[in-house]
C-alpha positions in Angstrom: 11.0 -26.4 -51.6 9.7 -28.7 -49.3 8.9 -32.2 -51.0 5.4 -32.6 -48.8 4.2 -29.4 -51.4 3.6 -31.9 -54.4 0.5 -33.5 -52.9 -0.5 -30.2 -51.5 -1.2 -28.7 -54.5 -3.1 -31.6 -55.7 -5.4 -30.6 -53.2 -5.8 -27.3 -55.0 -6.4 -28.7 -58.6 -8.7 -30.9 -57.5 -10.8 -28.5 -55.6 -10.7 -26.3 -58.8 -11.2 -29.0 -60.7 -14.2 -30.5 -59.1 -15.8 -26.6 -58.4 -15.7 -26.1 -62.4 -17.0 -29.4 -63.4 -20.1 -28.4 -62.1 -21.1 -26.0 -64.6 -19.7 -28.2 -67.8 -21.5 -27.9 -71.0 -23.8 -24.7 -69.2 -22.8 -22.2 -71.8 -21.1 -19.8 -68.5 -17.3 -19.8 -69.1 -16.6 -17.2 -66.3 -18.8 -18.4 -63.9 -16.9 -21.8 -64.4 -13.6 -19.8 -63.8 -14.9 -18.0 -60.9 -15.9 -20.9 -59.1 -12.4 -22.7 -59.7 -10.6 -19.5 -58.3 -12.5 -19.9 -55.6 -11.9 -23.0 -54.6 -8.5 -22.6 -55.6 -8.0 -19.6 -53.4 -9.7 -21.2 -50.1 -7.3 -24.7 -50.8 -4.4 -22.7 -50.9 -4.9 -20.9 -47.6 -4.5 -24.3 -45.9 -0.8 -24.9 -47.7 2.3 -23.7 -45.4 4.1 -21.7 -48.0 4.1 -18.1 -48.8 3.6 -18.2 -52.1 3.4 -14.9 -55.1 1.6 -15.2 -57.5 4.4 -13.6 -60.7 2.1 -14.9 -63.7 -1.8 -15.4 -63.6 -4.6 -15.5 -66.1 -8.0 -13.3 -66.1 -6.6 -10.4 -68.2 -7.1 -11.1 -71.4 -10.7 -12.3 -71.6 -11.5 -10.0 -68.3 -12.7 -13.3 -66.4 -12.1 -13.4 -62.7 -8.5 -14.2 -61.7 -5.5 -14.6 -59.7 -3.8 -11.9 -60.0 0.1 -11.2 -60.3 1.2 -10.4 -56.9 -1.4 -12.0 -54.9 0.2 -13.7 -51.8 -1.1 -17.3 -51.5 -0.6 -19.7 -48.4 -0.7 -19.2 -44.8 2.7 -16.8 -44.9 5.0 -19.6 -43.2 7.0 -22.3 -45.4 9.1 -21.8 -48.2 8.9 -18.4 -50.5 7.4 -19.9 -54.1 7.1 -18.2 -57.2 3.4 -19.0 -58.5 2.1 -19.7 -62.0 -2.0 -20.3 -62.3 -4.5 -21.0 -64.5 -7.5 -22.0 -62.3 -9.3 -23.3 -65.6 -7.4 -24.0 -68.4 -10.0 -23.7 -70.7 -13.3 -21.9 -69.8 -14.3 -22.5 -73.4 -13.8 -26.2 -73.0 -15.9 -26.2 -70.1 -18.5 -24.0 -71.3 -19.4 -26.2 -74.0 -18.4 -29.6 -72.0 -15.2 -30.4 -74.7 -12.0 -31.7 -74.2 -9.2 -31.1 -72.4 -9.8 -28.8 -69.9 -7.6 -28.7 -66.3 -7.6 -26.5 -63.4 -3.1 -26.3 -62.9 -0.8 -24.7 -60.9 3.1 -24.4 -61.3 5.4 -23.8 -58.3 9.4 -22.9 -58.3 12.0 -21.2 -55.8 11.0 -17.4 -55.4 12.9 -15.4 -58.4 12.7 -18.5 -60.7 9.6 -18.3 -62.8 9.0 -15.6 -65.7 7.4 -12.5 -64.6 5.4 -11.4 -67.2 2.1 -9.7 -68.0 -0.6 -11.9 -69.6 -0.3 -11.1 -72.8 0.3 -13.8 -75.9 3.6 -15.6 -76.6 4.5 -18.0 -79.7 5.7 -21.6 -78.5 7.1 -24.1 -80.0 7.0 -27.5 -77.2 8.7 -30.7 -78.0 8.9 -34.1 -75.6 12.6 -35.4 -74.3 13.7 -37.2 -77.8 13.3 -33.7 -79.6 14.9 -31.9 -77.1 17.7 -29.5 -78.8 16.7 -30.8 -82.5 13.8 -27.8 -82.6 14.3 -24.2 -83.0 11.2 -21.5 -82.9 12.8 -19.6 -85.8 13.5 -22.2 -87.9 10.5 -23.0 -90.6 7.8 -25.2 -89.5 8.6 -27.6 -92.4 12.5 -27.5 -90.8 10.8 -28.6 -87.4 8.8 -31.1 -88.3 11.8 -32.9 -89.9 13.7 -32.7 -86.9 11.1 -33.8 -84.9 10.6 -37.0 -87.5 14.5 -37.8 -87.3 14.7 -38.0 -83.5 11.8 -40.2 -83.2 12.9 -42.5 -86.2 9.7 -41.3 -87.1 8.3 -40.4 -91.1 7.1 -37.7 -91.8 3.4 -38.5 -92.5 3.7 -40.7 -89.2 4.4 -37.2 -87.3 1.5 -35.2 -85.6 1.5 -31.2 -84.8 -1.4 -30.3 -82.7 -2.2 -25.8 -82.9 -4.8 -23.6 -81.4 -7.5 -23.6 -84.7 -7.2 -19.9 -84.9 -7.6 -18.0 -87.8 -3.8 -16.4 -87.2 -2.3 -20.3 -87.7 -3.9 -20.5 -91.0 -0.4 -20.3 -92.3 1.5 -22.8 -90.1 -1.8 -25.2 -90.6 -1.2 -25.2 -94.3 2.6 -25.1 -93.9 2.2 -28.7 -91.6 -0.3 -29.9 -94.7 1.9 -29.3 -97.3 5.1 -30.8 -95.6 2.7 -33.9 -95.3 2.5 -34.0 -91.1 -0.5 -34.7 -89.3 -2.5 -32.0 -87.4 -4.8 -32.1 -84.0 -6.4 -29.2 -84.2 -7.5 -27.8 -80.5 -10.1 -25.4 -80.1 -8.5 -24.5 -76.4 -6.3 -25.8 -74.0 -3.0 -25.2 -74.9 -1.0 -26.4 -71.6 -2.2 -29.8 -72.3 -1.6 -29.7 -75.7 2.3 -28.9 -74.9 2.3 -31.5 -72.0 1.1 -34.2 -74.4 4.0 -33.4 -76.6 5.8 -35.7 -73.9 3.5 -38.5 -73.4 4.2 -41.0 -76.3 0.2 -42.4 -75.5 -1.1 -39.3 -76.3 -0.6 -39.4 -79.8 1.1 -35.7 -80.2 4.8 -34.5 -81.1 5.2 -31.5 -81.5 2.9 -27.9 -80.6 2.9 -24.7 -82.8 1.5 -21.5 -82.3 0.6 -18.3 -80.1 -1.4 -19.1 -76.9 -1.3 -17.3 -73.4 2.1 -16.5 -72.3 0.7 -17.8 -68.6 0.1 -21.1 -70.0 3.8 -20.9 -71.4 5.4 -20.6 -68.2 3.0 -23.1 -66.6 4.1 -25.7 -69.8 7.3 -25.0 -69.4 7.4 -26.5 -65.7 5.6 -29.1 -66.9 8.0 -29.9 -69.6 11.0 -29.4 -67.4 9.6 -32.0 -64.9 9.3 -34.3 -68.0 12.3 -33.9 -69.6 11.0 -32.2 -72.8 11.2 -28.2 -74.1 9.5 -25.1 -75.1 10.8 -22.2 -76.6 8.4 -18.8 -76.6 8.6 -15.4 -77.7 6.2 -12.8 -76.3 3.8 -10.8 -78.4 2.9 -7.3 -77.5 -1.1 -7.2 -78.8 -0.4 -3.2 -78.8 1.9 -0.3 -77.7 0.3 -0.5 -73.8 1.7 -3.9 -73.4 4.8 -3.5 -75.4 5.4 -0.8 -72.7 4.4 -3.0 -69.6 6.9 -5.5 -70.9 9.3 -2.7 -71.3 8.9 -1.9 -67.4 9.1 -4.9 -66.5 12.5 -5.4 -68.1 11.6 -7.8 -70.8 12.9 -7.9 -74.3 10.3 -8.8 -76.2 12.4 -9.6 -79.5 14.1 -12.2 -77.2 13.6 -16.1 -77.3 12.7 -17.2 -73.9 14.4 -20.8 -73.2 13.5 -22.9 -70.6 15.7 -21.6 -68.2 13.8 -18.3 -69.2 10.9 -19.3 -68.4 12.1 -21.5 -65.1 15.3 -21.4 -63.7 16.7 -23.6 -61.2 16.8 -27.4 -60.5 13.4 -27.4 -58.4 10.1 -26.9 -59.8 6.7 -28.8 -59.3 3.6 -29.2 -61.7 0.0 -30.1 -60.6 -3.0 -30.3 -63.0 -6.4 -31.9 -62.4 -8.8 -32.8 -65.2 -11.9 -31.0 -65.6 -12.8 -32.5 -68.6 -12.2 -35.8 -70.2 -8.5 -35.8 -72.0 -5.8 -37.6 -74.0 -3.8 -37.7 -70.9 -6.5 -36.9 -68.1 -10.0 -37.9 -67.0 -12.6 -35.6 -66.4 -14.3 -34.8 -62.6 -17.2 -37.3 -61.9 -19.7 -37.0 -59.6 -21.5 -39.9 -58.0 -24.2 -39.6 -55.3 -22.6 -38.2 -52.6 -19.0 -38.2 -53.9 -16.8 -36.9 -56.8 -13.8 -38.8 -58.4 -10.6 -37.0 -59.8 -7.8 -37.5 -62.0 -4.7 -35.6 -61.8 -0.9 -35.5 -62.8 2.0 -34.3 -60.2 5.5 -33.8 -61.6 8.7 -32.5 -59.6 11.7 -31.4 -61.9 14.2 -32.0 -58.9 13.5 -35.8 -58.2 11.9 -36.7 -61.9 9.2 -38.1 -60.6 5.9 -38.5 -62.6 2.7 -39.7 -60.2 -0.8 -40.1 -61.5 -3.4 -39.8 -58.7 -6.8 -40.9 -58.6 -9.3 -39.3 -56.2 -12.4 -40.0 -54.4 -13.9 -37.1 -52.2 -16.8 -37.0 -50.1 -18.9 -34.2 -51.0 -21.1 -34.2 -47.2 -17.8 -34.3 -45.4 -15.3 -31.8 -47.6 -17.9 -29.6 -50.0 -15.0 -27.4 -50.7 -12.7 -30.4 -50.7 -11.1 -28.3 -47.1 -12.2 -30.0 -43.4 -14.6 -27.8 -42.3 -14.0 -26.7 -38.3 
């Protein structure tokens, strides 16, 4: 991949980011996601690379989506595999919470997952837990391992897990091993990414979110240096059958070089909302401000950029002709 791609796909978030800002805390989840495909789809036309995407989100809550196989790009550049979640968190935005992002993930074509969206169980560690956790060891097991390799005890440690009713059981596990919890009402990407950002407070994620979100976390966590280990988990016999077509085991642990292969892979994720790691879109006047986070597995390198766009002269965040 071409190194230029890392800013270019900042461009994308942001414009996703900045289109779904607008309707924060306005009760309209899909219309939030709608307009960050949107934007999302006109940025990426701009971007020389021909681009598929092989893992998108809209399925599962029937919102409005990029879906698998869409070609995105202008069809000259290098051939990317795709992974997309224009907003990473339509609740969140809906009812102006935290943590919401618009991300994308980018690799060499054939080297991300290709997998319906459908749920998968995650377990995400930072780069000083790397190796020490294993998704079907006990929770209590983890949590130790996680404490030992950051000289950490175990009161001192924090899990953070999607407050659904189905984690009721690894919430009270965490409890009664005497860990901390951050419970998240959404937002599981930046939940994982945290897991490698010692500021952010978090070690260690638990629990079944979007397998979409898995692969996208997984690039993330490869550019960082950290891991997540997934499983996916067929809601019913239709998608246990997809997966079967699709040649995918679905008793099988997907490691990180399941989920990304190769050396190369790039991360991009604006804020829509404020977070632990990321601010939120502002608007001022005639101009909006962004925060986003650009990672590239190949070179290591971590950039925070910070974003002022003129809403007169780029509406969509594209030069208009």
């Amino acid at each position: 991949m071409e190194r230029s791609l890392s800013m270019e796909l900042v461009r994308v978030t942001e414009a996703a980011a900045v289109s779904a800002a607008r309707w924060m805390g306005r009760g309209l989840k899909n219309e939030a996601d709608d307009a960050a495909t949107t934007a999302m789809r006109t940025v990426f036309d701009t971007i020389p690379m021909q681009g598929i995407v092989v893992i998108g989100e809209g399925e599962m809550d029937e919102a409005p989506m990029l879906y698998i196989g869409e070609e995105l790009g202008t069809g000259t550049g290098p051939l990317v595999d795709v992974a997309v979640d224009p907003l990473e968190g339509t609740n969140i935005v809906a009812a102006g919470g935290w943590n919401a992002l618009a991300v994308i993930a980018i690799a060499d074509k054939g080297n991300l997952l290709h997998a319906p969206d459908m749920y998968m169980d995650k377990i995400a560690v930072g780069p000083a837990a790397v190796g020490k956790v294993d998704i079907d060891a006990s929770v209590t097991d983890n949590l130790h391992a996680v404490a030992k390799a950051k000289n950490k005890d175990i009161g001192d440690v924090v899990a953070t897990v999607l407050n659904r009713e189905r984690h009721a059981g690894i919430i009270e596990e965490i409890r009664a091993a005497g860990a901390r919890i951050k419970l998240i009402n959404d937002g599981d990407v930046a939940a994982a990414i945290n897991t490698a950002f010692d500021d952010t407070g978090v070690d260690i994620l638990f629990g079944l979110g979007g397998a979409p979100e898995g692969v996208i976390a997984a690039v993330g966590l490869k550019c960082l240096g950290g891991e997540i280990q997934g499983r996916l988990v067929p809601s019913d016999d239709a998608e246990r059958e997809r997966c079967e077509k699709m040649g995918i085991d679905v008793s099988k642990v997907l490691y990180m070089d399941d989920l990304v292969k190769g050396d190369d892979a790039i991360f991009a994720a604006t804020g829509v909302t404020d977070g632990e790691l990321l601010r939120g879109v502002q608007f001022k006047g005639g101009y909006s401000e962004t925060h986003s986070l650009v990672m590239r597995s190949k070179s290591g390198t971590v950039r925070f950029v910070e974003g002022r766009h003129s809403m007169k002269k780029k509406p969509l965040l594209v030069m208009q002709d």
